[in-house]
C-alpha positions in Angstrom: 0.0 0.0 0.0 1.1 3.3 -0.8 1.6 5.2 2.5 3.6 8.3 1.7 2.4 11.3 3.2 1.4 14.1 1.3 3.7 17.4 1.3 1.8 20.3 3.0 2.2 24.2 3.9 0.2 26.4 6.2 0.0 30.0 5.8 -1.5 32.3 8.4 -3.8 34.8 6.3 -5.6 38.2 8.0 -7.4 40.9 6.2 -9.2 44.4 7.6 -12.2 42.2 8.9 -9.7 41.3 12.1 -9.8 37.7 11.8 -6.8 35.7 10.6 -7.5 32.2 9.1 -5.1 28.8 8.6 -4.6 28.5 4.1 -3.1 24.7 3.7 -1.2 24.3 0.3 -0.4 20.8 -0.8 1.8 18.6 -2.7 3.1 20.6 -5.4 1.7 24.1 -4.2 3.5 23.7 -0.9 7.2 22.4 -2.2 7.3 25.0 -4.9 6.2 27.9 -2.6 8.9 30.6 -2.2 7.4 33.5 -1.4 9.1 35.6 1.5 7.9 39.1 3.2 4.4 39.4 3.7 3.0 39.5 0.6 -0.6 40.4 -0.2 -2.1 37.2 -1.6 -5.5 35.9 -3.7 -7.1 32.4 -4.0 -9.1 31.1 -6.5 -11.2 27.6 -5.6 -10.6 27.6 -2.3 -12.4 25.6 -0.6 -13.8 25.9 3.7 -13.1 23.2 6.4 -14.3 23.1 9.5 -11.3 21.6 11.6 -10.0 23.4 14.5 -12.5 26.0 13.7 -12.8 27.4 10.5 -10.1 26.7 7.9 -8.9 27.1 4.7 -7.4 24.6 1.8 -6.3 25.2 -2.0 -7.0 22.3 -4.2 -5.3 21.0 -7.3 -7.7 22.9 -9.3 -7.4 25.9 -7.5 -4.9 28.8 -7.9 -2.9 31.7 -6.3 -1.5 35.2 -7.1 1.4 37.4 -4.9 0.6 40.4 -4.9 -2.1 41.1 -7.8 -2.6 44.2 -9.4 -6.0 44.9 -8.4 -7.6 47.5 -6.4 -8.7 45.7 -3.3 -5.2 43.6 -3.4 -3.9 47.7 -3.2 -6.1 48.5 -0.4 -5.4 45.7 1.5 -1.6 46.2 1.3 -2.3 49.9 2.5 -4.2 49.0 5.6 -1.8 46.5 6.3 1.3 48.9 6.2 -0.5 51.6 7.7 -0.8 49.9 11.3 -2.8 46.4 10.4 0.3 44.3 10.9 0.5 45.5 14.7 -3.0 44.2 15.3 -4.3 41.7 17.3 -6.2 39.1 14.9 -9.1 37.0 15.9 -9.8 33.1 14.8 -13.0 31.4 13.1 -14.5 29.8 16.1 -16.5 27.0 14.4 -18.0 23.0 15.3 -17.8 20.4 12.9 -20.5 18.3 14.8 -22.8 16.0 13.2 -26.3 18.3 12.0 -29.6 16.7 11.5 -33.4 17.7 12.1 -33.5 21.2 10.9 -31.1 21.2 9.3 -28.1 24.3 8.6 -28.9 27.7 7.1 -28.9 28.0 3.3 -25.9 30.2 3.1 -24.1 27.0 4.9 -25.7 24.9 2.8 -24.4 26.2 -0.3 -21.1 27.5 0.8 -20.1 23.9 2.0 -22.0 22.0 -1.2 -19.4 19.8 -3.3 -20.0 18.1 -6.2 -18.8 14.0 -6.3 -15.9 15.4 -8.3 -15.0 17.9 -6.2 -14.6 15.7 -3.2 -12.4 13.6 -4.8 -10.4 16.8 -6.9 -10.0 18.3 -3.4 -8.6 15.6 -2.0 -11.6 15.8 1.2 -10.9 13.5 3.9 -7.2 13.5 3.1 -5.5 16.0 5.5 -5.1 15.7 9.4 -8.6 15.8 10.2 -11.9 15.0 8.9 -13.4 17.4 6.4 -17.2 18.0 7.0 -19.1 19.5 3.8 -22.4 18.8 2.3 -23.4 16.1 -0.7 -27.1 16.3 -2.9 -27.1 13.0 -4.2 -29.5 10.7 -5.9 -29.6 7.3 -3.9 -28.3 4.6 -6.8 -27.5 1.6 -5.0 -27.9 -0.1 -1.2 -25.7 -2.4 -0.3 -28.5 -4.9 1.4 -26.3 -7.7 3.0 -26.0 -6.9 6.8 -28.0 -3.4 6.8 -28.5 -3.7 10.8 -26.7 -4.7 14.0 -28.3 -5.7 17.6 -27.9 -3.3 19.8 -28.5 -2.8 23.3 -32.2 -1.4 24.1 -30.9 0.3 27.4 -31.2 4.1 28.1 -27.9 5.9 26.3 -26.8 3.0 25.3 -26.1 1.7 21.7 -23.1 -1.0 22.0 -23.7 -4.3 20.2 -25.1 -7.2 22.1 -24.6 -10.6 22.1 -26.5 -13.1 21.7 -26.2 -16.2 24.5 -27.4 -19.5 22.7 -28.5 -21.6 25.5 -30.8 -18.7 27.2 -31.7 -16.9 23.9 -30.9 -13.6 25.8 -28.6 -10.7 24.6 -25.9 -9.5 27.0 -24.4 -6.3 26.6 -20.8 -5.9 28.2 -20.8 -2.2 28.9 -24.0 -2.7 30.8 -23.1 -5.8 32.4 -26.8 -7.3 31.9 -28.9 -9.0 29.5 -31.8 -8.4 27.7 -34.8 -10.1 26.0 -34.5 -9.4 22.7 -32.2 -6.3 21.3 -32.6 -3.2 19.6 -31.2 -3.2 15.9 -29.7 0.1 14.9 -28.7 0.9 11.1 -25.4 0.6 9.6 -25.3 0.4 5.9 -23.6 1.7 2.7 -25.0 3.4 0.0 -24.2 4.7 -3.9 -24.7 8.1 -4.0 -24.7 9.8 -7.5 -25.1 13.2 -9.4 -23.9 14.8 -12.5 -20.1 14.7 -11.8 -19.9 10.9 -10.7 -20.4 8.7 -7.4 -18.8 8.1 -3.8 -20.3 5.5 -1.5 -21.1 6.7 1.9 -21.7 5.0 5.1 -25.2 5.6 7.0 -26.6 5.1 10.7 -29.4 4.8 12.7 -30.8 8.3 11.8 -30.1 8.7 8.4 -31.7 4.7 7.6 -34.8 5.9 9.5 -35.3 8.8 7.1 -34.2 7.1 3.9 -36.3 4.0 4.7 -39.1 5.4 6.6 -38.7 2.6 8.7 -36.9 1.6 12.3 -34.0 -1.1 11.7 -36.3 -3.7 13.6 -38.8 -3.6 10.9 -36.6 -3.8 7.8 -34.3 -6.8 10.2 -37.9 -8.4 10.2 -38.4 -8.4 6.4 -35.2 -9.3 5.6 -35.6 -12.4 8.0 -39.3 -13.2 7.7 -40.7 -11.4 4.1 -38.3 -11.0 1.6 -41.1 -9.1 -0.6 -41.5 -6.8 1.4 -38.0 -6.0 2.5 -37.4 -5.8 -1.7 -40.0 -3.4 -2.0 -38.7 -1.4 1.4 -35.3 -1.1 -0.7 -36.9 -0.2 -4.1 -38.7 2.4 -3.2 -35.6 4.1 -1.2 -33.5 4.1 -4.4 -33.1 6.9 -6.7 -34.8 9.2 -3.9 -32.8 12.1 -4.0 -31.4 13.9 0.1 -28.8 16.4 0.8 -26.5 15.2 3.1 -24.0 16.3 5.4 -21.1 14.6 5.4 -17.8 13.9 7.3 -14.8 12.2 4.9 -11.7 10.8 7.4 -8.9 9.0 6.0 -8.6 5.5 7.6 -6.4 2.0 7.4 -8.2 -0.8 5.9 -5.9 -3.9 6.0 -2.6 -1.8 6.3 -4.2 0.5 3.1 -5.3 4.1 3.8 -8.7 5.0 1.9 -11.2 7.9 3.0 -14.2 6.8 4.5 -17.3 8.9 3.7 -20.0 8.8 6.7 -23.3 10.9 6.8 -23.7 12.7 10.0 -27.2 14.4 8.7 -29.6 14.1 6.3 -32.4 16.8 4.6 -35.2 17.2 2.1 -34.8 18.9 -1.0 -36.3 21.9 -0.9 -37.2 22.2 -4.7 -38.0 26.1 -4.5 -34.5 26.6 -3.0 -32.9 24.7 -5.1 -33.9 26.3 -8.5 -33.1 30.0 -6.7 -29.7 28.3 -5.7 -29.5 27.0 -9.5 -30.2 30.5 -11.3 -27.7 32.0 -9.3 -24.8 29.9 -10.3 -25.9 30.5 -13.8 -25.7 34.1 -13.9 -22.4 34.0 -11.9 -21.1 32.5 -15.3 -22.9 35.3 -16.9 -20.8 38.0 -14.9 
């Protein structure tokens, strides 16, 4: 497997609002950057993390200039000779926690949105710490092997149980007790798809409720007992279409690093918002 870690840079960037924000360069960006001083810089495609706070990262795609020749590159210098480099800077406070229910603002929304190729162009889930943006995808495939696992039905609790052959019960070792019959929570993969390609992502107990409109014990019951329905269950949950928030970490998988793409919230498409969102990004090209 190839583990060879990826060459990085961090740059400390501050402007007249009196924040100052971490920029990460990579790979060739970060060998090949020379630049000395303090140089007034731009960014093209770069893209917003939410690690440590609120972050910053340029992509392959993406782009820099030293010190362009515009006028707010002109202001910005002045301020920052004129007394901004003395000040005192504040950071992006910012939590990266899994979101569901109502869901984030539609600024959020669509400052965070990636495309499946951007994920993979920007290398998400690659850095130090997990990268947390959001995914509208059309459901293609579910994997529908082992879509559940028995968990324990006490209070806060959601360890796996076991089952004991001889007594039929289910123990669970954090809560040193057993119990009649367990609680089976989601945990499943599915295909997710839109008009730049696919990533699999790996769902829970929330998110299967919502896809499925279901609790795990029922679809555990038609994939044991009623195969026809649990088909049906599974057909009608495909090629529905969610936005979903997503965290991307890299991980080991039998000594091979891959990143793992997990959805920590999931969200109607709201059709009206959508189009609005749409005609904007149209007439951005128009500008």
């Amino acid at each position: 497997a190839d583990q060879r870690k990826m060459l990085k840079r961090e740059l400390t960037l501050v402007d007249q609002s009196g924040y100052q924000v971490r920029m990460t360069l990579w790979g060739n960006e970060a060998e090949t950057f020379t630049v000395s001083g303090e140089p007034v810089m731009a960014f093209k495609g770069a893209r917003v993390g939410d690690f440590g706070g609120r972050t910053l990262s340029l992509p392959s795609m993406g782009s820099m200039t030293v010190n362009p020749d515009i006028p707010a590159a002109h202001q910005l210098r002045g301020w920052y000779d004129a007394g901004g480099r003395t000040q005192q800077f504040q950071t992006y406070g910012g939590s990266a926690g899994a979101v569901g229910g109502q869901g984030d603002s539609a600024e959020r929304f669509e400052a965070q949105l990636k495309t499946m190729a951007q994920v993979r162009d920007e290398h998400l889930g690659e850095g130090e710490g997990p990268d947390y943006f959001y995914l509208k995808g059309t459901i293609a495939y579910i994997r529908s092997g082992n879509m559940s696992y028995p968990a324990c039905p006490g209070e806060n609790c959601s360890k796996k149980v076991v089952e004991n052959q001889s007594s039929g019960d289910w123990y669970c070792e954090k809560c040193q007790r057993s119990y009649a019959a367990p609680n089976y929570r989601y945990i499943f993969s599915v295909n997710l798809s839109d008009e730049t390609g696919q990533t699999w992502v790996q769902c829970f107990d929330e998110i299967g409720q919502v896809i499925f409109g279901n609790s795990a014990n029922v679809l555990k019951q038609y994939q044991d007992n009623d195969e026809a329905s649990f088909k049906r269950v599974l057909a009608e949950a495909t090629f529905k279409e969610f936005k979903f928030r997503c965290r991307a970490k890299s991980e080991m998988f039998n000594e091979d690093r891959r990143v793992r793409v997990s959805a920590v919230g999931i969200y109607p498409i709201d059709y009206v918002s959508e189009a609005k969102r749409l005609t904007r990004l149209i007439e951005s090209y128009t500008q």
